[in-house]
DRENVOKE-130267 format. One line per 8 residues: number of its first residue (from 1); their letters; for each residue x, y, z of C-alpha. Coordinates in steps of 0.2 Angstrom, whole numbers. Each point is the difference from the previous one (the first is absolute). Last residue first. Layout:
N
NUM = a = X Y Z; ... $
***
This chain:
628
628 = xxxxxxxx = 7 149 -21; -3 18 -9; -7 -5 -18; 14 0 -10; 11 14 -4; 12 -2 13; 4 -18 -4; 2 4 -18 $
620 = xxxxxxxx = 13 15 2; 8 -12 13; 2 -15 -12; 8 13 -14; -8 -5 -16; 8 -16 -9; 15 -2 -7; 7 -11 14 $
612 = xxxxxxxx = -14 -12 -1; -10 -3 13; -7 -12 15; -9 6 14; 4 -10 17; 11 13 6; -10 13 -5; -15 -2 8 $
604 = xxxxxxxx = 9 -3 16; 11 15 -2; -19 8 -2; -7 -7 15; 12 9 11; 0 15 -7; -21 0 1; -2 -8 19 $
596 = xxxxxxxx = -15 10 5; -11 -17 -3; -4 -13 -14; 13 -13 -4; 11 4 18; -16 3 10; -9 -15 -6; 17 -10 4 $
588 = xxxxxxxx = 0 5 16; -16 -4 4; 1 -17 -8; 15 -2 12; 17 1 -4; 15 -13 1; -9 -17 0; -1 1 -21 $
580 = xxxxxxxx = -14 2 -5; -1 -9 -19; -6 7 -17; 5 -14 -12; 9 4 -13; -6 -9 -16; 8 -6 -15; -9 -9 -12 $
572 = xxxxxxxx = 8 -16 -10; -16 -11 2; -10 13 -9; -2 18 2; 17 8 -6; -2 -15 -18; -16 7 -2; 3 17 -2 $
564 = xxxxxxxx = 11 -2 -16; -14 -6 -9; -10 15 9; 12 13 -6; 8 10 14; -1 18 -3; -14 0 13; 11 -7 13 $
556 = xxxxxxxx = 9 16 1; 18 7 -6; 5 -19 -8; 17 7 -6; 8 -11 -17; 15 -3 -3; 5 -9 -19; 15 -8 1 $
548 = xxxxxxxx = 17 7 -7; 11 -13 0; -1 -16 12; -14 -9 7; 10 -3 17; 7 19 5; -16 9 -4; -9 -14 10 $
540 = xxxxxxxx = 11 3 14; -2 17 2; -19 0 -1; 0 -14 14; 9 13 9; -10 14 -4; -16 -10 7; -15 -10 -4 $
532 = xxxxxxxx = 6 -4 -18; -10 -9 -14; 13 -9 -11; -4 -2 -19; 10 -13 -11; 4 -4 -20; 1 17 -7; 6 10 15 $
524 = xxxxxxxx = -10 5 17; 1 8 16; -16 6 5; -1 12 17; -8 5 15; -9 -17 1; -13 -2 13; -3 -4 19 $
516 = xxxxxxxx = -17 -3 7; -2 7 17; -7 -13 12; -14 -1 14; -5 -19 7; 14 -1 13; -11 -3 14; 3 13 10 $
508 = xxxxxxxx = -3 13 -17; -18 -4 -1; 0 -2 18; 2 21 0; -16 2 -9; -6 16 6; 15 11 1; 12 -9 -5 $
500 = xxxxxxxx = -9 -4 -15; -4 16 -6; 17 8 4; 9 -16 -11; -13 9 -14; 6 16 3; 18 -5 2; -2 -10 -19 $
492 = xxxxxxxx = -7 14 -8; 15 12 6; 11 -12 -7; -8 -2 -20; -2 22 3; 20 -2 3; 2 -12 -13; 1 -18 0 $
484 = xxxxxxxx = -18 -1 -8; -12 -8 12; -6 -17 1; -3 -5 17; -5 -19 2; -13 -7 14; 5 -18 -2; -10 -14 8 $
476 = xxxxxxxx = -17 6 -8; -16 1 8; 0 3 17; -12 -7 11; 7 -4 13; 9 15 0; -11 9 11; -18 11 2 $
468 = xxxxxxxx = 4 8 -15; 13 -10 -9; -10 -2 -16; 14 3 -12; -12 8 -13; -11 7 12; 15 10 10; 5 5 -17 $
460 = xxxxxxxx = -17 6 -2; 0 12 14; 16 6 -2; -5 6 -14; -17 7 6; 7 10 12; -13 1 15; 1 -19 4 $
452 = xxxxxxxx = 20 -1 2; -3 15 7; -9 -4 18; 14 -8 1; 10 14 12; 12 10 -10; 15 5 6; 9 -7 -16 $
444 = xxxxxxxx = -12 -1 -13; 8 7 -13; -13 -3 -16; 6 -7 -14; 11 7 -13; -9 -4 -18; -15 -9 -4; 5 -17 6 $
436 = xxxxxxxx = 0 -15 -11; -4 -18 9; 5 -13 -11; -3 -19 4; 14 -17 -2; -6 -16 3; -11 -8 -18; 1 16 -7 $
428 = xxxxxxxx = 19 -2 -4; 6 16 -4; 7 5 -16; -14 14 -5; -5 6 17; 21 2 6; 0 12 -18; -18 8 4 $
420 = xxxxxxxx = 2 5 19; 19 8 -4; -12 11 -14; -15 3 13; 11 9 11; 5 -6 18; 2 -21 3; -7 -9 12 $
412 = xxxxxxxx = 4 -19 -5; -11 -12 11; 8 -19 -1; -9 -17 3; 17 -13 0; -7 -8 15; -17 -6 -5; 7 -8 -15 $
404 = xxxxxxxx = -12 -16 4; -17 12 5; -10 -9 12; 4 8 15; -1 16 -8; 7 15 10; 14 1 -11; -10 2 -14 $
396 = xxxxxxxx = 0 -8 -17; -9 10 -15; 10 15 -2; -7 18 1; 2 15 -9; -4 14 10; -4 20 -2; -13 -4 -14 $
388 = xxxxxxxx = -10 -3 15; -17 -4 -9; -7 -13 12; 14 6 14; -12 17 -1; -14 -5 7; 5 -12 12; 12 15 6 $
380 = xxxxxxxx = -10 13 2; -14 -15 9; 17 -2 12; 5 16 3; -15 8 5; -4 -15 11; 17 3 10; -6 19 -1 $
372 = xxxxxxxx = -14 -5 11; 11 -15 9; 15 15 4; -9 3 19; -6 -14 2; 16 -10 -1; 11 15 10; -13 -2 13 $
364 = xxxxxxxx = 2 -19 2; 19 1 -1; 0 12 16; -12 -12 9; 12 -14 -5; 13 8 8; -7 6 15; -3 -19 5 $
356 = xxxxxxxx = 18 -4 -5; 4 11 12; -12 -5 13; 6 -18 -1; 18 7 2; -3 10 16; -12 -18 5; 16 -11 1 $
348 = xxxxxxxx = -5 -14 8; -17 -1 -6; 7 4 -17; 11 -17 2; -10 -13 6; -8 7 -18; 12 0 -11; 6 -18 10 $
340 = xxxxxxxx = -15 -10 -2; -6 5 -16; 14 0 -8; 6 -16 5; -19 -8 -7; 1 8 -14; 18 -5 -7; -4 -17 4 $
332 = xxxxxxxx = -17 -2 -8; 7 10 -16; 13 -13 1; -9 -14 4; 3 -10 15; 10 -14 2; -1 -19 -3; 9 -4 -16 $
324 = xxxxxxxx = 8 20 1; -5 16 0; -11 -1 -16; -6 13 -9; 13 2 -14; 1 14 -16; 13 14 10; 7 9 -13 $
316 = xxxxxxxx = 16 5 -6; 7 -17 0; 12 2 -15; -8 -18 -5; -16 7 0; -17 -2 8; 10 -4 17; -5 -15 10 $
308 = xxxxxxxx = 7 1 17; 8 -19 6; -1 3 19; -3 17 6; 6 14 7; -7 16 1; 6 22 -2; -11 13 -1 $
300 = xxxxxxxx = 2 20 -2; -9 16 1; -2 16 -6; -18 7 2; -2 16 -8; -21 -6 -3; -1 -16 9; -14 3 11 $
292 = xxxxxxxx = -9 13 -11; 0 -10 -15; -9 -12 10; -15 10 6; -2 2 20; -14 -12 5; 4 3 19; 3 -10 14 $
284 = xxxxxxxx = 16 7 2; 8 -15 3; -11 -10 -12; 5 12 -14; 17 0 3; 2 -18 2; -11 -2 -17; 9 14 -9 $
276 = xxxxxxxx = 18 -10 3; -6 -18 -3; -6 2 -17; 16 11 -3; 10 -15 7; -11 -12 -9; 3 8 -16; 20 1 2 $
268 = xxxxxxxx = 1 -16 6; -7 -9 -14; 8 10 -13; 13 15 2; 7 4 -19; 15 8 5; 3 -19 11; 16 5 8 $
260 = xxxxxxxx = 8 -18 3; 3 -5 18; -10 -14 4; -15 11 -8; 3 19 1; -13 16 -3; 4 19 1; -15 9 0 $
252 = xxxxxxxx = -4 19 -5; -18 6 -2; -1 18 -6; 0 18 5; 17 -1 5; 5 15 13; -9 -2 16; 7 -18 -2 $
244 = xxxxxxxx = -8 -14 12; 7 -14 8; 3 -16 3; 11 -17 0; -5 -17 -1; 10 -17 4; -6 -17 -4; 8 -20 4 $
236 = xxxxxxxx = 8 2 17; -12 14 6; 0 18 -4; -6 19 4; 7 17 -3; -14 15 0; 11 12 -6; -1 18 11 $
228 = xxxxxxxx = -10 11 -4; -9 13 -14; 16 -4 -10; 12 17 -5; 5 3 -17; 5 -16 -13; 3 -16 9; 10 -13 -11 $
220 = xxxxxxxx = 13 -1 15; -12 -2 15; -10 -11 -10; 14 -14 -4; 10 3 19; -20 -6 7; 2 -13 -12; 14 -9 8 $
212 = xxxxxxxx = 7 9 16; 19 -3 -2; 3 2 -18; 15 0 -8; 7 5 -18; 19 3 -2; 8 10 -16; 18 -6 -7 $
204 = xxxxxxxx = -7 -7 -14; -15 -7 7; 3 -9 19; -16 -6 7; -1 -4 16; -14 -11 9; -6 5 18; -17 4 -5 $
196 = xxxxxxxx = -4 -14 -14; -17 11 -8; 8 19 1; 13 -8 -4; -4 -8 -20; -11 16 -2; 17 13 0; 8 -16 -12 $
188 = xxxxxxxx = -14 4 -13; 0 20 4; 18 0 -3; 0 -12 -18; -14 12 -6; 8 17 3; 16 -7 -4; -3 -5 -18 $
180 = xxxxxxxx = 9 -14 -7; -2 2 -21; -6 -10 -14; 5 5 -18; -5 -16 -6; -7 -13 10; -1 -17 -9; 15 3 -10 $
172 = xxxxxxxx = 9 10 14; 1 -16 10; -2 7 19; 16 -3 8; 2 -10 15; 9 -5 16; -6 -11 14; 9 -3 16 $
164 = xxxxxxxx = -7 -12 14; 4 -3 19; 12 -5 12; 15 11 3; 14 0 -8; 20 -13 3; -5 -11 -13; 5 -16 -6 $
156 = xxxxxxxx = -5 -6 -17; -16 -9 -9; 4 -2 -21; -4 13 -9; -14 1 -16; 4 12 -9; -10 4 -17; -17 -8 3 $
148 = xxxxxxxx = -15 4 -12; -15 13 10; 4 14 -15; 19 0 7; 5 -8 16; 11 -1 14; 4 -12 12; 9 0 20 $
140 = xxxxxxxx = -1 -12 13; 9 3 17; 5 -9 17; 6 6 17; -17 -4 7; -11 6 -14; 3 13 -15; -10 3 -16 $
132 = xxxxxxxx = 4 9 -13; -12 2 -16; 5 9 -16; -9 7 -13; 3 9 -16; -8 1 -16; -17 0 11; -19 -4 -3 $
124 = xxxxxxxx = 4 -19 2; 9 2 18; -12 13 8; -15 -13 -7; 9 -12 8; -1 12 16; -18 1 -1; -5 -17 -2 $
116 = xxxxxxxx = -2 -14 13; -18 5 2; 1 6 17; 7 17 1; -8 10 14; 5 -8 16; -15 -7 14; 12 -14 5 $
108 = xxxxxxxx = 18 -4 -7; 9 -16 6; -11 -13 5; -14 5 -9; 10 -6 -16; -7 6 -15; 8 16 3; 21 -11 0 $
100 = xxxxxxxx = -2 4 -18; -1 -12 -19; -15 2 -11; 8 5 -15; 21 -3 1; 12 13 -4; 4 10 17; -3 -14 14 $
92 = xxxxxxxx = 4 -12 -11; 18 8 -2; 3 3 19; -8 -18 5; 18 -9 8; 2 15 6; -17 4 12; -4 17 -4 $
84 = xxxxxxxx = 8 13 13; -8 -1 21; 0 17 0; 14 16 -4; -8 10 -15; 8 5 -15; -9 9 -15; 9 5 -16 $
76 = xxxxxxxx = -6 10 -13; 7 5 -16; -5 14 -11; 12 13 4; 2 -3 18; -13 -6 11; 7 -8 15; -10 -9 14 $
68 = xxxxxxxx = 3 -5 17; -10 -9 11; 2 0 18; -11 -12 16; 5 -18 -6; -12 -14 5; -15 1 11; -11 -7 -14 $
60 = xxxxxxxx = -6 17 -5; 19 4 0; 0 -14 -15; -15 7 -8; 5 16 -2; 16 -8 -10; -13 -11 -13; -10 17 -1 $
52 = xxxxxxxx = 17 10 -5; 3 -11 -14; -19 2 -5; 2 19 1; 13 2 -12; -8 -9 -12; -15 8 3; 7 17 0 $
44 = xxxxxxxx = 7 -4 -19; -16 -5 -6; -8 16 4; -13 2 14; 7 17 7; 0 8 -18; 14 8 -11; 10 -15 4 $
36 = xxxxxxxx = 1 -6 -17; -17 -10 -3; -2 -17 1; -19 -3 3; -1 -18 11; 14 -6 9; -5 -21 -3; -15 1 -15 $
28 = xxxxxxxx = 7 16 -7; 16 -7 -3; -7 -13 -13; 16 -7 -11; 13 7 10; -10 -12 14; -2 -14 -12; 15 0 -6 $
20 = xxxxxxxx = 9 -1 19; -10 -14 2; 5 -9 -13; -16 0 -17; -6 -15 -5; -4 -1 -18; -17 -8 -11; 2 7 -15 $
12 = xxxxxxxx = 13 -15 -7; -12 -13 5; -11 6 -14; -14 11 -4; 5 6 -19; -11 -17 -6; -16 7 -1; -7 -14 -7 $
4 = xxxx = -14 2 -16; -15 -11 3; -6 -5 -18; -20 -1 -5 $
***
């Protein structure tokens, strides 16, 4: 018997990758999902938002109290005025694994970057980058491209202030068609003062300040009156605020660790709610039902700690227990502060205890009184989701712990059963779900919720996304509106944006509600096709595939082929995400989308329709829809 020898397992297939290969290599693994700014956890706001860390860090360290940042057609540059990186380490500081002043106790305590990472990964992940940093009268500048050195300076006088300026572009390559969007950049820096009270952030030309911490943070994401005043309570390592919403239906919490908005909460976030009912309960010596406690409750917690371990490099979640080598836990530490103080507080402040009281009582009621047709609902919709014909599902959730694409889950709601059919046909089953409504849905606005259980659509999409009680539970990452881009396509999408507004406003808080954008046009000639989301792409695709293309109009998503489908709904899909903007209220937006407002909403409608010249008057079609 002969052995044969594999012998195409050499020397020559074992490589070793730079570190600036490796990271372009496996982006996912430092910034996680890459995106193109379309979402709040996008790769582009986590570069961003590890240069900014390393600046919070400094005025957490009692050095520099302003940062500036400009964000101008893709580039970002962020300037603070601390200590500056050291000169003679500028480049390592940027380029080389493993290397930062965090692993050194002695300069930076309880900061949020500690692995010696984030801004290489800034440095790797960017066709541009510079660094600048200025000490003493002296300076040190470099810049890169793809992490590999370009300019490398030599130190010189200078006549600015102490500190560090990094500037970078995003390498289109890696994040293609990516884009800076306020809403998400503001509320980001909005978060960094309300946690550094007295720290100034300077965003193109706008300023950002907090003077009263988390107190400021609940007072300005308030919607309608609060049933009294916040509860605002801290020590050097933890600050809560708290109140209760006589608008929001839900739980609402805004959780921090060193500084970094955990969206995911974590540690502290369970044993603050943990902590929460049991205070309430023991003051009031009464067994009052947990759901009652916290229903409307808006609230927010900010600790400290040594060395937090997040469950992610992107640090959205809180995974450590430990308060240090010889401190308390953090579920023990969070406890024990609320504990004392909620409650040293009620007793001092016995017109708020009694609010809170009636509360609770009003919550109880409201509970019982919907549980029959709760249970209704429920069985209906057992019942039916065994046969629901209504929703395609996919096979990863978001709400799966142990599910690896977890993240990308996506829920398309789509209207007609032809649109339903093309994105069934070229989805990927494995992430992506369809949800086909019927027709128009229901306007709800001015309804209470008693008809999210009566109507039986609204019923079973409230099953299918599982967000009942909260969005802990919620089942994909993406809600995704796919409507035609018609008048009837936009009047679907208001009723829907009504329907979570109105009963599932977080939904929208925390960025998980989008409108799928998709080609108006085709553009193609013998040897290319172009898919064109606009008129001015289309123009520019007639001028670059030369003589006499062939144009075609996509006039609703079921004239879309599934083959052709697939490429709108893959890792090239547009979305828009539906964002509330600081502006207007969820009151006033409900009355803009779905009240009395009718000549107003329909220059809305038609501002953001898109048609050809030739077709039927915009008015004439407006007017003939369904009064909106």
């Amino acid at each position: 018997m002969s052995i044969i020898q594999d012998t195409s397992y050499t020397d020559d297939n074992i490589r070793t990758l730079e570190w600036q290969e490796h990271i372009r290599h496996r982006p996912g693994m430092y910034i996680g999902k890459l995106g193109d700014g379309s979402s709040a956890d996008d790769g582009i706001y986590i570069l961003l938002k590890e240069i900014i860390d390393n600046s919070i860090d400094e005025f957490r360290m009692k050095s520099g109290k302003k940062i500036d940042i400009k964000i101008d057609d893709g580039k970002a540059t962020i300037r603070d005025y601390g200590r500056g990186i050291p000169l003679g380490k500028v480049v390592d500081a940027v380029s080389k694994m493993n290397t930062g002043g965090k692993y050194d106790s002695k300069a930076f305590k309880k900061s949020v970057g500690l692995n010696g990472v984030g801004t290489k990964a800034v440095n790797a992940l960017s066709e541009y980058f510079k660094v600048k940093s200025v000490r003493d009268g002296r300076a040190k500048i470099a810049e890169f491209s793809g992490g590999v050195i370009t300019i490398d300076t030599q130190e010189a006088d200078s006549t600015d202030k102490n500190g560090t300026e990094i500037s970078f572009i995003p390498d289109t390559s890696i994040f293609s068609n990516f884009k800076f969007r306020k809403e998400y950049i503001e509320k980001m820096l909005r978060n960094y003062c309300y946690l550094n009270p007295g720290l100034k952030i300077n965003f193109n030309g706008t300023v950002f300040f907090s003077e009263n911490g988390l107190k400021d943070l609940l007072e300005e994401n308030m919607e309608g009156e609060t049933n009294y005043p916040i509860i605002h309570i801290r020590e050097e390592d933890i600050e809560i605020a708290i109140t209760h919403s006589d608008k929001s239906q839900s739980e609402t919490y805004f959780t921090f660790v060193n500084g970094q908005y955990t969206t995911q909460g974590g540690t502290h976030l369970n044993a603050f709610r943990e902590a929460y009912v049991k205070t309430i309960r023991e003051f009031f010596n009464k067994n009052f039902d947990a759901a009652d406690i916290r229903k409307s409750i808006i609230a927010a917690i900010s600790i400290n700690v040594e060395e937090p371990v997040f469950e992610s490099q992107t640090k959205t979640k809180l995974g450590s227990n430990d308060m240090g080598p010889n401190g308390p836990t953090v579920r023990t530490f969070v406890i024990d502060f609320l504990k004392s103080r909620l409650d040293n507080f009620l007793h001092k402040n016995s017109e708020i205890a009694e609010a809170i009281q009636r509360k609770i009582l009003i919550s109880e009621r409201e509970r019982k009184e919907l549980s029959g047709i709760q249970k209704l609902a429920r069985d209906r919709a057992k019942k039916v989701s065994l046969h629901n014909k209504k929703l395609r599902d996919c096979r990863q959730h978001y709400n799966d712990q142990k599910a690896e694409r977890k993240s990308e889950s996506q829920i398309f709601i789509t209207e007609g059963d032809s649109a339903s059919g093309s994105i069934t046909k070229s989805r990927d089953v494995e992430t992506q779900a369809v949800f086909s409504l019927r027709g128009k849905p229901l306007n709800c606005y001015g309804l209470t919720k008693r008809i999210v259980y009566v109507n039986e659509e609204f019923n079973l999409l409230q099953a299918a996304l599982d967000i009942e009680n909260s969005l802990e539970d919620l089942r994909y990452n993406q809600v995704i509106i796919a409507t035609d881009a018609d008048v009837d396509g936009m009047h679907i999408r208001l009723l829907l944006i009504t329907f979570f507004l109105q009963f599932f406003p977080d939904l929208i808080k925390n960025g998980h509600l989008f409108i799928l954008q998709t080609p108006l046009f085709r553009v193609r000639n013998k040897k290319e096709t172009r898919y064109c989301y606009t008129d001015e792409e289309r123009i520019k695709a007639l001028q670059e595939l030369g003589k006499n293309p062939e144009i075609t109009r996509f006039k609703g998503l079921g004239e879309i082929s599934p083959d052709e489908f697939k490429h709108f709904i893959g890792k090239d899909i547009r979305l828009e995400p539906v964002v509330l903007g600081k502006d207007k209220t969820i009151e006033e937006l409900l009355e803009f989308y779905m009240g009395k407002n009718t000549p107003d909403r329909q220059v809305f409608i038609l501002e953001n329709l898109v048609v050809e010249d030739n077709e039927i008057d915009k008015k004439e079609e407006l007017e003939t829809s369904e009064n909106i």
